[in-house]
C-alpha positions in Angstrom: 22.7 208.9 -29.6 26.1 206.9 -29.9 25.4 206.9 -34.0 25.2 211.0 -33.4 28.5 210.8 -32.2 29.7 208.8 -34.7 28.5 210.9 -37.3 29.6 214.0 -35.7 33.4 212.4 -35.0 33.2 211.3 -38.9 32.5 215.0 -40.2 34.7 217.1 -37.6 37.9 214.8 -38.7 36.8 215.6 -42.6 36.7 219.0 -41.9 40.1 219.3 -39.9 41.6 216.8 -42.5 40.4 219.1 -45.3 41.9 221.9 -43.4 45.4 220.7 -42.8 45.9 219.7 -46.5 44.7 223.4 -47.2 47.4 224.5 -44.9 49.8 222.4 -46.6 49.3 223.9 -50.2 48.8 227.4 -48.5 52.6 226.7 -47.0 54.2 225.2 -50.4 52.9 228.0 -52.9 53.9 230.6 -49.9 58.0 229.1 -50.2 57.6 228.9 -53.9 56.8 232.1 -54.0 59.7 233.6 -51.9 61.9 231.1 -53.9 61.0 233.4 -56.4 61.4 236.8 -54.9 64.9 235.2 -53.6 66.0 234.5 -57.3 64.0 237.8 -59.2 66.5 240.1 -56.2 69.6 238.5 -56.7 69.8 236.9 -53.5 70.3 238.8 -50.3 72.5 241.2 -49.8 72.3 242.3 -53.6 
């Protein structure tokens, strides 16, 4: 039963470690992107 548990801990923090870096490159292409809207406008205000 204790080895279940193991097994289960192992492959939940996978999973949530899998998800977080997902989140992370989700996050950097979304702030590229408007980096590029910024620059293609003219800036704000324009």
């Amino acid at each position: 039963m204790e080895i279940m548990a193991i097994i289960i801990a192992v492959v939940l923090g996978f999973l949530v470690l899998k998800f977080i870096s997902g989140m992370i490159k989700f996050a950097v292409l979304a702030v590229i992107v408007l980096f590029v809207f910024y620059f293609m406008t003219g800036g704000i205000g324009a």
